[in-house]
C-alpha positions as CSV (number, residue, x, y, z in Angstrom):
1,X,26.8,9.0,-61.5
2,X,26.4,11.8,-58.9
3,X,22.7,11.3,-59.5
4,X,22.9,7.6,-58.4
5,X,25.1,8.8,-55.2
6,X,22.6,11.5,-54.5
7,X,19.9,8.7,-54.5
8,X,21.5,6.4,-52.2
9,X,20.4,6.2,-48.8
10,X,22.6,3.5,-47.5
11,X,20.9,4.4,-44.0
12,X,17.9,2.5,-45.4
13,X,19.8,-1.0,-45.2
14,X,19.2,-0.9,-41.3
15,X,15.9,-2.1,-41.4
16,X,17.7,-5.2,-42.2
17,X,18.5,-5.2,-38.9
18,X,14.9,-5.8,-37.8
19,X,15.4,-9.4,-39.3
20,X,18.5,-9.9,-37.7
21,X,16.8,-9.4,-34.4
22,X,14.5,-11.9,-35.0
23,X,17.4,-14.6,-35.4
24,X,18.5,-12.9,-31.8
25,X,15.2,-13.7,-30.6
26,X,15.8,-17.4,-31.3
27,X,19.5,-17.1,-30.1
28,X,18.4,-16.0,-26.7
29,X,15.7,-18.6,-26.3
30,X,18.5,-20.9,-27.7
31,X,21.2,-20.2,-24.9
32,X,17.9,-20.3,-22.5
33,X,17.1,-24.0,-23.4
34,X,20.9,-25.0,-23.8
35,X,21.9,-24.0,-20.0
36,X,18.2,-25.3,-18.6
37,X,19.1,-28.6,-19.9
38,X,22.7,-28.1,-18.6
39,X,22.1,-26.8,-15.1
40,X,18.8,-28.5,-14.4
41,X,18.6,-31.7,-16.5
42,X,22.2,-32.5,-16.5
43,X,24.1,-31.2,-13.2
44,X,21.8,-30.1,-11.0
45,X,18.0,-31.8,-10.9
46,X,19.3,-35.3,-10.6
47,X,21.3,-34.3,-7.2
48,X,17.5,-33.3,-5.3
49,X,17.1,-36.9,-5.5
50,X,20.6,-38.1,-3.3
51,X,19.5,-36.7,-0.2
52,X,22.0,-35.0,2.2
53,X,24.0,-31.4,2.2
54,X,24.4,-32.2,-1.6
55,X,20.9,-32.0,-2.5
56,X,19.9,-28.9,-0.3
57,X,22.5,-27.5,-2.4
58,X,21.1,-28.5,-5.5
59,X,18.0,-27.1,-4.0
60,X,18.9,-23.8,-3.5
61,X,20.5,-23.6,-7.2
62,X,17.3,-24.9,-8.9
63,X,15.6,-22.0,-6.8
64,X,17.6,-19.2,-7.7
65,X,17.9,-20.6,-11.3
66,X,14.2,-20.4,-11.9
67,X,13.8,-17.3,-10.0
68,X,15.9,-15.5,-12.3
69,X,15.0,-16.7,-15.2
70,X,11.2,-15.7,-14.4
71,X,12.8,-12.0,-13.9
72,X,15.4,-12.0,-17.1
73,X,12.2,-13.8,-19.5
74,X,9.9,-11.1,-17.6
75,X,12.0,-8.2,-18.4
76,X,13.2,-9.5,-21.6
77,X,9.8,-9.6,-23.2
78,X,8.9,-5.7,-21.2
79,X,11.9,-4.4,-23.1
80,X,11.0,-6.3,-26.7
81,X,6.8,-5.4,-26.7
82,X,6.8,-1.8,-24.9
83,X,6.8,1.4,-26.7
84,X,9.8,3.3,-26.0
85,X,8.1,5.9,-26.4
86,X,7.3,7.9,-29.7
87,X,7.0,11.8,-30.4
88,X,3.3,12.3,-30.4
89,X,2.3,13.4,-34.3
90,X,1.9,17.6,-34.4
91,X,3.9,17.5,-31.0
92,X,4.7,21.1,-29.9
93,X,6.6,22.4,-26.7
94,X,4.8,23.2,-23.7
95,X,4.1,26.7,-22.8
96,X,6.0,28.3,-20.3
97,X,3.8,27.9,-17.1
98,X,4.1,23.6,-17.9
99,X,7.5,23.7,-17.7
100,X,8.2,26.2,-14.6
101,X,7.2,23.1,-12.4
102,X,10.6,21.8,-13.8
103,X,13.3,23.5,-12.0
104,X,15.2,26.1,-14.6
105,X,13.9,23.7,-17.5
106,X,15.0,24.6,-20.9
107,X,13.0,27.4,-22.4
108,X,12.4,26.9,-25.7
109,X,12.3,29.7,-28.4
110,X,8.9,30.7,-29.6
111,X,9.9,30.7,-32.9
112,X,9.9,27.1,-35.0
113,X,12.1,26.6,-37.7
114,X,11.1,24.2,-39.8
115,X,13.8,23.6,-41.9
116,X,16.7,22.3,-39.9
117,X,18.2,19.9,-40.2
118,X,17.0,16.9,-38.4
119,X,19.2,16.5,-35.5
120,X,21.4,19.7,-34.9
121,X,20.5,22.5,-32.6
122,X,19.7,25.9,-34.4
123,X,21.8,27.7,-31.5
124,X,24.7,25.3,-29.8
125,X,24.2,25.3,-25.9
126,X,27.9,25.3,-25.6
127,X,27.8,29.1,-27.4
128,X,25.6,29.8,-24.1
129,X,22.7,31.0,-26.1
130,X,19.4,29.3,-25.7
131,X,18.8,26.3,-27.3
132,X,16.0,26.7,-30.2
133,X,13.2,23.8,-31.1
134,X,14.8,21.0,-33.0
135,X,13.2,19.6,-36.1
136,X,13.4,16.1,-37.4
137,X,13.2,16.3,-41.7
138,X,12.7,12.4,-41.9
139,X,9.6,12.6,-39.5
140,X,8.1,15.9,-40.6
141,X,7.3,16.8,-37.0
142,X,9.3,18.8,-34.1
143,X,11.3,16.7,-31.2
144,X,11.4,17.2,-27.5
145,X,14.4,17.7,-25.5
146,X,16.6,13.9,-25.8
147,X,14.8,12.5,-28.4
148,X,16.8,10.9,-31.6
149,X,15.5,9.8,-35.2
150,X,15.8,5.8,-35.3
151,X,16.9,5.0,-38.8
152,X,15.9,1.3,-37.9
153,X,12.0,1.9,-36.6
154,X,11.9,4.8,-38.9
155,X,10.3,7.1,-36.2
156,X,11.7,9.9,-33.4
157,X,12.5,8.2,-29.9
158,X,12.0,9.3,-26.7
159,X,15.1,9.8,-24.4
160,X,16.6,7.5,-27.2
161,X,19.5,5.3,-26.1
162,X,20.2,3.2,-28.4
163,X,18.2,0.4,-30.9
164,X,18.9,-3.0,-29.6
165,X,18.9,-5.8,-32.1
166,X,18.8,-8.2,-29.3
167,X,15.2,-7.0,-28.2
168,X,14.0,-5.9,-31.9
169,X,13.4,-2.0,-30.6
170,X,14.6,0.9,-29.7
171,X,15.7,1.3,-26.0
172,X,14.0,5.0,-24.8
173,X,12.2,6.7,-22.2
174,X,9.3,4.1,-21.5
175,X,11.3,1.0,-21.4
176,X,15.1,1.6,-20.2
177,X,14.7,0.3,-17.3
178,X,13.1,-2.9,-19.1
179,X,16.1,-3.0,-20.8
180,X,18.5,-2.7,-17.7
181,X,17.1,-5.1,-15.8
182,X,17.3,-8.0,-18.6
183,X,21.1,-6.4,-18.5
184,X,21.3,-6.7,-14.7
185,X,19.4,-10.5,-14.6
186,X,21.0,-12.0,-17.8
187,X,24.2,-11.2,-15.7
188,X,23.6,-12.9,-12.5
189,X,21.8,-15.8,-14.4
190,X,25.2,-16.6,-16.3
191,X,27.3,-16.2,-13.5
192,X,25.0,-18.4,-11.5
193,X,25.5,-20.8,-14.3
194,X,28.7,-20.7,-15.1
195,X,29.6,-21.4,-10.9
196,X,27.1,-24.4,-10.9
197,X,28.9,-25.9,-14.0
198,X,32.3,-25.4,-13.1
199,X,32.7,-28.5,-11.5
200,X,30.9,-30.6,-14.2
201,X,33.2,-28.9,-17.0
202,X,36.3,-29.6,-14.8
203,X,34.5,-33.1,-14.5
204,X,34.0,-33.1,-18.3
205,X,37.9,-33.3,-19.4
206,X,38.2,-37.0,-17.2
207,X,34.7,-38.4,-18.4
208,X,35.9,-37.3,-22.1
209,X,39.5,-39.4,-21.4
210,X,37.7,-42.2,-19.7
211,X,34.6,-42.3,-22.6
212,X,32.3,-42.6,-19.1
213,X,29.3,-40.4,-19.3
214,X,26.8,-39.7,-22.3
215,X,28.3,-37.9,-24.7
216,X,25.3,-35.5,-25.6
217,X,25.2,-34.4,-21.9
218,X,28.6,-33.7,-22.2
219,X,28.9,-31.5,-24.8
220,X,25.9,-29.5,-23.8
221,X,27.5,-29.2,-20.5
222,X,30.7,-28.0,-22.1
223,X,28.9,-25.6,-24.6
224,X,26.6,-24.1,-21.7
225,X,29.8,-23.2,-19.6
226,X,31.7,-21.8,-22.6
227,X,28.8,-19.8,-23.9
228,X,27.4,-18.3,-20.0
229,X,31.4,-17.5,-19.0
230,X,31.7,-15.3,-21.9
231,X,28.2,-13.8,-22.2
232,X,28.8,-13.1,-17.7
233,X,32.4,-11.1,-18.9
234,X,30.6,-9.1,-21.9
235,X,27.4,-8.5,-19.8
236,X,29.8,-7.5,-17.0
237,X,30.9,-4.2,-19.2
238,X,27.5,-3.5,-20.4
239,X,26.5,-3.3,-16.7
240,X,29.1,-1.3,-15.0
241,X,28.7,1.2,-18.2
242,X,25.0,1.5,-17.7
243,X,25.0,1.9,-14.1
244,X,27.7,4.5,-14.9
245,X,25.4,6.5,-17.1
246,X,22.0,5.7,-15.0
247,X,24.1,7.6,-12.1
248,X,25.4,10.6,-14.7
249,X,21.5,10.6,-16.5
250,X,22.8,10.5,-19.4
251,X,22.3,8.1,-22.7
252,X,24.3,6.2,-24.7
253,X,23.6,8.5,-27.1
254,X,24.7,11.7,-25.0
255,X,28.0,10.5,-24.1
256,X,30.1,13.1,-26.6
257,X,27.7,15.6,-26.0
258,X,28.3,15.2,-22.4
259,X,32.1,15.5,-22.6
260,X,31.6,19.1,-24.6
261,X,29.4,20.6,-21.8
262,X,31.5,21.9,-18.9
263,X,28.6,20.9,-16.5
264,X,26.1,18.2,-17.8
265,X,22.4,20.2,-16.7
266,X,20.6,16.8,-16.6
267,X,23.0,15.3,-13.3
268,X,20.8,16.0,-10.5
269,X,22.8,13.8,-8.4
270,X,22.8,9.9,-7.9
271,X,19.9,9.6,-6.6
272,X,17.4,11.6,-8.6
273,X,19.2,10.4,-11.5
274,X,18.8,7.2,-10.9
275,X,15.3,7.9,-9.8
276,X,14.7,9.1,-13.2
277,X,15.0,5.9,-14.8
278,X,13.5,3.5,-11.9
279,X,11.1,5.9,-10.2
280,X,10.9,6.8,-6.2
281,X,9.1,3.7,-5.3
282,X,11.4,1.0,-3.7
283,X,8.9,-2.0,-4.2
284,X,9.4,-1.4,-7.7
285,X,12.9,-1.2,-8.2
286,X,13.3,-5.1,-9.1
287,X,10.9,-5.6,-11.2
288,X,9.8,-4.6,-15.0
289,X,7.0,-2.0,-13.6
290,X,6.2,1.7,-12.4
291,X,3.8,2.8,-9.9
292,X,1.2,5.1,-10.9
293,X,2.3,7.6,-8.8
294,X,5.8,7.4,-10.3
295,X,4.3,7.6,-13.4
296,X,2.3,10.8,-12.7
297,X,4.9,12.3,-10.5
298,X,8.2,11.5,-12.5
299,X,8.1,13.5,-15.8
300,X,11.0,11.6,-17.0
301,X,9.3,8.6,-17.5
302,X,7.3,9.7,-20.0
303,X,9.9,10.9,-22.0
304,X,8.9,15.0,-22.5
305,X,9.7,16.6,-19.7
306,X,13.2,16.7,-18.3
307,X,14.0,18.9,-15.2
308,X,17.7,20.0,-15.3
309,X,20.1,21.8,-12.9
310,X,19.1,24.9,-11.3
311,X,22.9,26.4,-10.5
312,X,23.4,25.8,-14.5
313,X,22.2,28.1,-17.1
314,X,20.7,26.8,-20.5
């Protein structure tokens, strides 16, 4: 019996969760095509046609309706192809003179111990000793400051936050902000829906008593304004948390280790923190892209290199 238990690994069931984003795949592309036919087929389109203040209305909510679904589909697909970023095979820390362009970066012990266990610290930063090169057991290989072991992609993660089922991968370094701004565009596309159907659904309760309209249209109608009202309300506390922990640099991952630390050494203020994740370059803010030069002059971003607070000693 204790045999059986010791070879168990219930953690292997979560690559079942790899098929279960592929039926999120089609959910999302579902909801898509249910609130296009809504918003444009149904409510919307035919109004360009009636001329007047009614159909520069309609106008302008086609507009912004296409506009942001280009930017959620855009980022959507960023976040569910691109690498989050995965420690390089033999990866070892970078020698002391590398890591003094970081301000006070962590200095890591010369000394590798290899048999670790795969996700605790030899020395606990809390005890104010130096932390001491982790080792991951599953991987066979050592891990960089912020990384975490994925039991779902089987493989150490950059600056891992968290695996997303929706998206089918891991949400890390390379593709966080990918990830935010589907977050940040689902939002405003399902509260722009949910306003341009809330006349229609009010509409829907006398077409339903007096049997007028097509029946199809209005239960699509109705369905599309149930489902983007409360995906707009759970989005809504996805986005305020993210934005909270963009601002702290911190992951979702790092939260309890964030509340042990007296000072968190990665909060280099709002701005750099957010800079972290989006880069320096304003242009690129909006959309699923870096600059080169944020890429060469924002360690961060690659997912290796973290510079930490200089009045805070680690």
């Amino acid at each position: 019996m204790g045999d059986c238990c010791r070879d168990a690994q219930p953690f292997r069931l979560c690559s079942g969760l790899r098929f279960l984003g592929y039926i999120m795949i089609l959910l999302v592309f579902a909801i898509v095509a249910v609130s296009y036919y809504a918003v444009i087929v149904v409510a919307w389109g035919p109004q360009l046609l009636h001329g007047g203040l009614l159909s520069i209305l309609a106008f302008v909510i086609v507009l912004l309706f296409h506009f942001l679904l280009v930017l959620l589909l855009w980022s959507y697909f960023m976040v569910v192809f691109h690498d989050p970023g995965a420690v390089p095979v033999g990866w070892q820390p970078a020698s002391k003179g590398t890591y003094s362009a970081l301000e006070n970066s962590v200095i890591l012990a010369d000394h590798i111990a290899i048999d670790t266990r795969e996700s605790e610290f030899l020395s606990t930063e809390g005890s104010g000793r130096r932390p001491s090169i982790r080792y991951c057991s599953h991987c066979q290989n050592n891990k960089p400051p912020r990384s975490h072991h994925c039991s779902v992609c089987q493989r150490c993660v950059l600056k891992m936050d968290h695996h997303c089922v929706w998206v089918v991968n891991c949400v890390g370094a390379r593709n966080y902000k990918f990830f935010l701004l589907f977050l940040f565009y689902t939002f405003l596309e399902t509260v722009l829906d949910s306003l341009a159907l809330l006349p229609h659904f009010i509409k829907f309760f006398g077409d339903a008593r007096n049997h007028s309209g097509s029946p199809g249209n209005l239960a699509v109608t109705f369905l599309s304004f149930v489902l983007n009202v409360a995906f707009a309300l759970s989005l809504l506390c996805f986005v305020v948390m993210h934005t909270s922990l963009v601002l702290s640099n911190t992951t979702t991952i790092e939260v309890y280790e964030k509340k042990k630390a007296v000072e968190w050494k990665y909060d280099l203020g709002k701005r750099k923190n957010f800079e972290q994740v989006f880069g320096s370059n304003k242009l690129f803010w909006f959309f699923p892209l870096f600059s080169k030069n944020d890429l060469h002059d924002v360690p961060a971003l690659h997912g290796l290199d973290f510079p930490t607070r200089s009045d805070i000693e680690v």
